[in-house]
Structure formats: structure tokens, C-alpha cells
N, C-alpha and C positions, 0 to 999 in steps of 0.2 A: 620308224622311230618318230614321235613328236617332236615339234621346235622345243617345248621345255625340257625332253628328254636329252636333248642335244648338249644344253650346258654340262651334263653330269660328263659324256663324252668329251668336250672340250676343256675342261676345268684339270688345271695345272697342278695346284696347291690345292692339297683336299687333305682336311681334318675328316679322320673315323675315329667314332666314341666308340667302344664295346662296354657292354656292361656285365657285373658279375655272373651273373647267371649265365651268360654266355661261356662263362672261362671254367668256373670253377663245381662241384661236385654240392648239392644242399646242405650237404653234411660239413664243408668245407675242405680244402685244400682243391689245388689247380689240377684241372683236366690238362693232361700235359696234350690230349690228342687236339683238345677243341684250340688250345695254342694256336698248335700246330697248322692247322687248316685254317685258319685265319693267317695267320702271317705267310702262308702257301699263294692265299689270294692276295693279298699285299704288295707281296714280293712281286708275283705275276707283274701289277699292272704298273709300278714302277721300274722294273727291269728294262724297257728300254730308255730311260735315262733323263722323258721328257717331264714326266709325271714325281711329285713329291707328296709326300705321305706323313702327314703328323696324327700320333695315334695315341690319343685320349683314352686311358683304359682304368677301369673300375677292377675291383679285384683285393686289392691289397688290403682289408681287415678279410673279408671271406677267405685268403688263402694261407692266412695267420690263425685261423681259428681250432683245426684240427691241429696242429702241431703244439697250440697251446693245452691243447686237452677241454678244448669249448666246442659244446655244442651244436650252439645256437648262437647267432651275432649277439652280444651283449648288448643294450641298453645305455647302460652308465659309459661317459665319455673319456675316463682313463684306461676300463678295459677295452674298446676300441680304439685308443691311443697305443695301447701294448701289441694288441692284434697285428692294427696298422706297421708298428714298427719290424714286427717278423715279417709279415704277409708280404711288405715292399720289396722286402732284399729278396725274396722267392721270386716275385713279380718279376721284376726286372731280370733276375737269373736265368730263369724262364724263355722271357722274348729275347735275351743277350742269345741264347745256347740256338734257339729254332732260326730267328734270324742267320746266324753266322752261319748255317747250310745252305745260303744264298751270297756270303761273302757280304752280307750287310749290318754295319757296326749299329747299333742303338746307343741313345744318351738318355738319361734318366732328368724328367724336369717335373721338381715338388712346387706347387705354387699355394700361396693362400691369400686371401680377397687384397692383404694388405701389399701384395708385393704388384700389385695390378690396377688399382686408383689413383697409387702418388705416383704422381709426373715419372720423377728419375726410374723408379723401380718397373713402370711399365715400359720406358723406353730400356729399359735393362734386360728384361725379359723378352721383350720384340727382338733384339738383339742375339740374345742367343738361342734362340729357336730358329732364328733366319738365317744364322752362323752353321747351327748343326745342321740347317736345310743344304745349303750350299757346298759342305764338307760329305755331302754323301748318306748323311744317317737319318734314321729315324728317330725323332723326338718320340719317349714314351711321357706321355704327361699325366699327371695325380694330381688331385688336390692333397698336401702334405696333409697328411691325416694322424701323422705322431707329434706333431706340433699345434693345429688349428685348433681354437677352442668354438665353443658354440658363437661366440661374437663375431669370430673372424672365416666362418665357414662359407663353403659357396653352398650347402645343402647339398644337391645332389651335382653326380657329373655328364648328367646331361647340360644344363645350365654352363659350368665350364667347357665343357665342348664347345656351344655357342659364342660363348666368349672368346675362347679360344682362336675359334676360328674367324672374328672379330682383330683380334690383335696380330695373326700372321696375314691377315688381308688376303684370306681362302677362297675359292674359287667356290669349293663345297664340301659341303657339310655330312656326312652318312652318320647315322644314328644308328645302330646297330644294337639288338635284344633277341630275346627270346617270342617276338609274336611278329609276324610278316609285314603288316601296317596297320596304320589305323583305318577302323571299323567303325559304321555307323550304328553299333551296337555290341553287345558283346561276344566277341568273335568265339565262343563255344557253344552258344547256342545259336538255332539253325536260322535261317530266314535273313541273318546279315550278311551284310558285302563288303569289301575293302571299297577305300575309299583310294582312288587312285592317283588325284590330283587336287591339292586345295592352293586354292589361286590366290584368297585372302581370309578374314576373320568371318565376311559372312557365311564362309562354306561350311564354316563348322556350327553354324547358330541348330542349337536344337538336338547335336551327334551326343550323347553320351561317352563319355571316356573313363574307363578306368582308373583305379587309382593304385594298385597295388601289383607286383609283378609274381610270376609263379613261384622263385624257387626260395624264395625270403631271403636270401644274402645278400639285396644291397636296398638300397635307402629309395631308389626312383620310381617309375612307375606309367605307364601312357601320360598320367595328367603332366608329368615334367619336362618328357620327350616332346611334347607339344607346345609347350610354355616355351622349351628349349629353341623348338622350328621355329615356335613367331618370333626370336629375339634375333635368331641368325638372319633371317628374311629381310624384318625391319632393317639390319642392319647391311643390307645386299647382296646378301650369300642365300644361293638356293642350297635344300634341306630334301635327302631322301632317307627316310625313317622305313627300316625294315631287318629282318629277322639279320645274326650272323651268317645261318646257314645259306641265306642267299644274296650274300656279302660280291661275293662275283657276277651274277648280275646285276646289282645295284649300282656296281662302280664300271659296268659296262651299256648301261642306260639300257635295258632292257624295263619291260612293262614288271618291275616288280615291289611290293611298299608302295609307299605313299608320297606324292613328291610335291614339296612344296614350295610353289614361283618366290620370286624376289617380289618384297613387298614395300620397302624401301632402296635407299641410294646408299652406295657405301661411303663410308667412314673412316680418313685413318688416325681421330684421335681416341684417346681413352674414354672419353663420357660414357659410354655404353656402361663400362665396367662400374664407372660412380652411381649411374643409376641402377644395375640388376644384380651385380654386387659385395655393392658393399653396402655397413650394416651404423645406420647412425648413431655416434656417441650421444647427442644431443641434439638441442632444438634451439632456432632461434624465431621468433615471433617477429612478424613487420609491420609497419604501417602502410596503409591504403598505398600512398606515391611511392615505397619501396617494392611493394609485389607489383605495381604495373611497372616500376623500372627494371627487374628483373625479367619480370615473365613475360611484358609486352615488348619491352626493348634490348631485352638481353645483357643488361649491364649490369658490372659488376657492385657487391651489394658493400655498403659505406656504415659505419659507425649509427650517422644521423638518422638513419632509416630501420633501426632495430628498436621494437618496445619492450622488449623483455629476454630472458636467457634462462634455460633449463638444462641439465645434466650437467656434468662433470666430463671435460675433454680438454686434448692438449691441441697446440698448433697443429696442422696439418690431417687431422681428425675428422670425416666424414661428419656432416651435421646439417638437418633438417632446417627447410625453412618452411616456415606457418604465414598464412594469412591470421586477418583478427578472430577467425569463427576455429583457428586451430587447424584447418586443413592442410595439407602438406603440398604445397606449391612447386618445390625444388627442392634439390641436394647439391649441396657440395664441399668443398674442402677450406676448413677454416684457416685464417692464418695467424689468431687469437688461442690465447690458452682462457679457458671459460672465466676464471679467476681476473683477468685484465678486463674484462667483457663490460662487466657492470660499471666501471668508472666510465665507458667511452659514450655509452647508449647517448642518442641524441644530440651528438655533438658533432662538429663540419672534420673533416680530416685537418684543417689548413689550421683552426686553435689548435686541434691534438697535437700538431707539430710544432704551434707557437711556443704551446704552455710543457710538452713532452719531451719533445723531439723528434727529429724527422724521422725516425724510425715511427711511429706513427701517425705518418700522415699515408700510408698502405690499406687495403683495403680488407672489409673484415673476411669477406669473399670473392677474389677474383673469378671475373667471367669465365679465360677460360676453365676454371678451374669448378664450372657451375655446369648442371644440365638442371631442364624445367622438366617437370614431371608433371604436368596439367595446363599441355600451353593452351 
């Protein structure tokens, strides 16, 4: 076994994603056998009591589809709202019924970008996932998919998974599909290899990745599973990307997938999630001395240092900041409803408070409440 193999073996707290084709039938509804054999391996390698297991699963429009008399995943974002809303209760019915023949209780956790940016809601959620960890069960996690609109989605749930395993402060990360690892080409024609180990972003300069998965029932694809590895990486968590069917050796560090090193230090605040996401209401535009006080000093961003304001957003609202050429410097969470924005522009916090009140002399963007996105 390699040294990087070893973390997969040592690692306490491990997020597995499965994805729908994993679970579920083309046609739609759940393969109750392919379940089965994954929560089989599951159960395994937590049963002796040292290991915890959060398990990110895709599935819930693909196993709502057949029951609603759909053929094909919908398109339009209210019939996979309807989808979503059958296919979950099945979901979770599902892993409740195959788990409980191991005596192991499951909790069901809906998230969407917005319950995972603001402060309180992410400590909210750290909280009860670290609760159901401790109480013995398995957290099934979704992105609430009969609620999220296209603004508030994470895309895919590879991405959540990374995230994910971001906010329980994971040891590792399994990605778990239908193709074994990634290939420095397209793995159905001959002449490619899996690619066994990527250590950082050069290994991949030049690999071709797919974009699209076999069985069409979910939204992801290699290009996302891989977006998904570098964010968990960056973020300190090693990443083994490989088929479900060989789900038991992945989580027993054997040579199987694609495994990829820690590429960053970990993290235990939110920013991750403020920069990959969430989705900005608006914009606000700076001058020269406010983009180097933000992005070269890190400080929180002041009334006097804004040139301009675009969109439409309330307080606590995800919103872009611009240099003067428009480029997107940072993100983060206003404390401004866009509508107060425009009287303050260019002015010190200490008049706003003379001539306002001390209710603002605060700032338009608190630091911690900022990540740079082009330091």
C-alpha cells in the first residue's frame, strides 16, 4: 500500500457521494439490489464503531420518474421539483429499510447553497450532521431538490459532496459512479489507462475528461467529479474517485480509482462554500485602494471604497466585487440591502454614523464574511 494510500485507511470521518446511475434503473426508479450492495459495503467498514460515514446520494428526481409516469429526466425545473418531491421519500425509504438489517438508523439532510453561506445556517448545519454522527447514524444528504430554484442550486452533487465534506471536517472524500477512475482518455476506447494518482493540477494538464455520464439520470459527469476532487483537496481532504462496484476496495485503500493527494490545508470556516457555492445577487464595483485593501490585505470592505452598485439584493445576500476593468476580485456577504447602497458610496463609516446613526458606521462587507477569488 502507498503512503497516500494509507490516508484512505486511517481516515475516520469519510463522506461517500453515489450518484444516480449508480442507484437507480435508465428508465427510472431504484435498483433496490444496487442499494443494497452499497450500504452492504458501508455498513462493513463502519461496524466496528471507529469509522463514521456521511453519505451524499443523488438519486431522488431519477427514482421519482417512473412512478410519475416520466420517461426521461425532465428538463423544466417544476417537473423536476415534482420528481424530486416523490423520488426523496422513496430515497430515503429505501436506505432507512436496507440500513436497519444492520441495526443502523439513517437521518435525512435537504441542504441548499443558502442554508450553507450565512454564518448561523452553516453552523446550524455542522451541528446536526456532527449530532447524527455521534448518535450512531448515517446522515443521507441531497441537495433539497423540491425547493432549490436554478439561483440557489449547487448544480451537481458531486460539488456538494466536496462541500460537504468541507463542513464535517472529513478525513475523505469517495466519489463513487459508474466508470472506475479517471482516464487519460476515453476509457471505451483501447490504448488508455487509468490514471492512478494525481498529486495536483499539473497531472491533469493535457488528460481529456468527459463530460457526460452513461445512463442519463443525473446532471454530473467526470468534468464535475473532478472540479469536485480539486475543491475537496484545496480544501485538505484527500479524494478517491471510482466506480460503486468497487466501493469496498476504495474504502479499504487498495490500488483501485483515481486517488487524489491533499493539495491544500484544511479549513474549519465557511468560505469554501461562499466562494464554489453560492450564486451572486449582485455586484459591487471598487476603487484602486479598496481592491488592494481587500485582496492584498484582507480587510473588510467600507462604504468609501465602493464606485458603483448593480443588481437587486437584500442584507446578508452573496455579492460580487469588481475591480474598475469589471473583473471579479472576491465574493461575499453583504450587510447592505442594494437600495441603502447608493446614498453611502464614497463616504467614511464615522459621518454615516454622524449624520445616520450608528447603525451605520458597520461595514458594507465584513472580512470574515469575504473570500478573494484572484489573490
Amino acid at each position: 500500500m502507498t503512503v497516500a494510500r494509507q490516508y484512505v485507511t486511517e481516515a475516520r470521518r469519510i463522506v461517500v457521494k453515489v450518484g444516480s446511475s449508480s442507484l437507480t434503473t435508465a428508465s427510472g426508479g431504484l435498483d433496490a439490489d444496487r442499494v443494497d450492495a452499497l450500504v452492504d459495503v458501508l455498513a462493513k467498514v463502519r461496524s466496528g464503531g471507529e469509522k463514521e460515514i456521511v453519505l451524499v446520494s443523488s438519486g431522488a428526481i431519477a427514482a421519482g420518474l417512473a412512478p410519475l409516469g416520466l420517461a426521461r429526466r425532465p428538463k423544466d425545473l417544476a417537473r423536476q421539483q415534482a420528481a424530486a418531491s416523490v423520488g426523496q421519500g422513496l430515497l430515503v425509504a429505501r436506505y432507512t429499510a436496507s440500513f436497519a438489517r444492520y441495526g443502523v438508523r439513517v437521518g435525512q439532510v435537504l441542504l441548499t447553497t443558502d442554508d450553507t453561506s450565512r454564518r448561523a445556517h452553516y453552523r446550524n448545519a455542522y451541528r446536526t450532521l456532527d449530532q447524527l454522527l455521534s448518535m450512531g447514524a448515517v446522515p443521507v444528504v441531497n441537495e433539497n431538490d423540491t425547493v432549490a430554484t436554478d439561483e440557489i442550486r449547487f448544480g451537481d452533487n458531486d460539488r456538494l459532496a466536496a462541500l460537504v465534506a468541507h463542513l464535517v471536517r472529513a478525513d475523505l472524500l469517495v466519489l463513487l459512479s459508474d466508470v472506475d477512475g479517471l482516464y487519460d482518455g476515453d476509457p471505451g476506447k483501447p490504448g488508455t489507462s487509468r490514471i492512478a494518482e494525481v498529486r495536483g493540477p499539473a497531472d491533469l494538464a493535457g488528460v481529456e475528461i468527459g463530460s457526460a455520464g452513461k445512463a442519463g439520470v443525473g446532471t454530473g459527469g467526470m468534468v464535475t467529479k473532478v472540479e469536485a476532487a480539486r475543491i475537496a483537496a484545496a480544501a485538505g481532504v484527500p479524494v478517491v474517485l471510482t466506480s460503486a462496484s468497487r466501493a469496498a476496495d476504495a474504502l479499504a485503500g487498495r490500488d483501485t480509482g483515481t486517488y487524489f493527494r491533499r493539495t491544500g490545508r484544511r479549513s474549519a470556516d465557511r468560505l469554501l462554500w461562499l466562494a464554489h457555492a453560492s450564486t451572486p445577487r449582485g455586484a459591487l464595483t471598487l476603487d484602486d485602494g479598496a481592491v488592494r485593501a481587500v485582496v492584498e490585505h484582507r480587510k473588510s470592505l467600507l462604504p468609501a471604497g465602493i464606485a458603483s452598485v448593480d443588481g437587486e439584493f437584500t442584507a446578508g445576500d452573496p455579492v460580487e466585487l469588481r475591480d474598475a476593468e469589471g473583473r471579479a476580485v472576491a465574493r461575499g456577504l453583504v450587510n447592505y440591502d442594494s437600495k441603502e447602497l447608493p446614498l453611502l458610496l464614497g463616504r467614511s463609516t464615522r459621518d454615516l454614523a454622524r449624520e445616520l446613526g450608528p447603525a451605520y458606521e458597520r461595514e458594507v462587507v465584513h472580512r470574515d464574511d469575504l473570500v478573494v477569488l484572484n489573490p
